[in-house]
C-alpha positions, 0 to 999 in steps of 0.5 A: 500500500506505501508504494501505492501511496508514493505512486498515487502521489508522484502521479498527484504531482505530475498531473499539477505540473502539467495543469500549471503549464498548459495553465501558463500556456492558456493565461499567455495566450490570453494576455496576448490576445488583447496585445495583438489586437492593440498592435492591429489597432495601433497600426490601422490608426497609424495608416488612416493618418498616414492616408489623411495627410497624403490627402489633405498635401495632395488637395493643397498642392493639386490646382482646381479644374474649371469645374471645381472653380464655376462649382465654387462660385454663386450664381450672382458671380457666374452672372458677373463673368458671363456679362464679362465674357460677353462684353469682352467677345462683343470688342471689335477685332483688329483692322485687317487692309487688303490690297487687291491689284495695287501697290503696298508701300510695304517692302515684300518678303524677299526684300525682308529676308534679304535684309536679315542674310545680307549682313551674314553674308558680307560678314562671310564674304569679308572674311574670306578676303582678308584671310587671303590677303594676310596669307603668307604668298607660299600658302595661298596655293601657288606651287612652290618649288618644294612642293613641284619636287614631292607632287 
């Protein structure tokens, strides 16, 4: 019977031990539950202001269509810019003269264009002359006796 009582005993006292550990177990899971839950709350607020910010810099910097301006204004002021518009297209357009069969006293368009190349080319033209003119003699072309040797 005393070794029954030993083994009845040391079986009381692993039978505790295991109690306490999945008891331990079960109180962790417990407390880690509301940490978890916290965690996904922290985050999801944390993205929310996140996506709010980005949304109020994106509507400060981003310019209003036409659309959202006539949406923002009163009726009287779309009243105000239609008497605007209006009055602006009703400005007589700028004076047109047409000549038909008869002489302009304006200069045609090849004289225009002449005008704007000439300078150009006289500034070319002179500087190829006194080019030709400061060359030394034996470089303007003419053969010299050097070069009639190796030619």
């Amino acid at each position: 019977m005393g070794a029954s009582a030993r083994e009845i005993e040391q079986q009381i006292k692993e039978t505790r031990e295991r109690m306490d550990e999945k008891l331990g177990a079960l109180e962790s899971r417990a407390a880690s539950g509301p940490l978890r839950y916290a965690k996904i709350a922290a985050i999801v607020v944390g993205a929310t202001a996140v996506a709010g910010a980005g949304f109020m810099v994106w509507r400060k910097t981003r310019r209003p269509t036409l659309r959202d301006r006539l949406d923002r204004l009163s009726p009287d002021a779309l009243r105000a810019l239609a008497d605007e518009l209006a009055a602006r297209l009703q400005k007589p357009l700028p004076s047109v003269r047409v000549t038909v069969n008869g002489k302009s006293q304006e200069r045609g368009t090849l004289w225009v264009i002449l005008r704007k190349v000439a300078p150009a080319i006289v500034g070319t033209a002179s500087t190829a002359l006194l080019e030709r003119v400061a060359r030394p003699q034996n470089e303007r072309g003419r053969k010299t006796s050097a070069r009639a040797s190796s030619g």
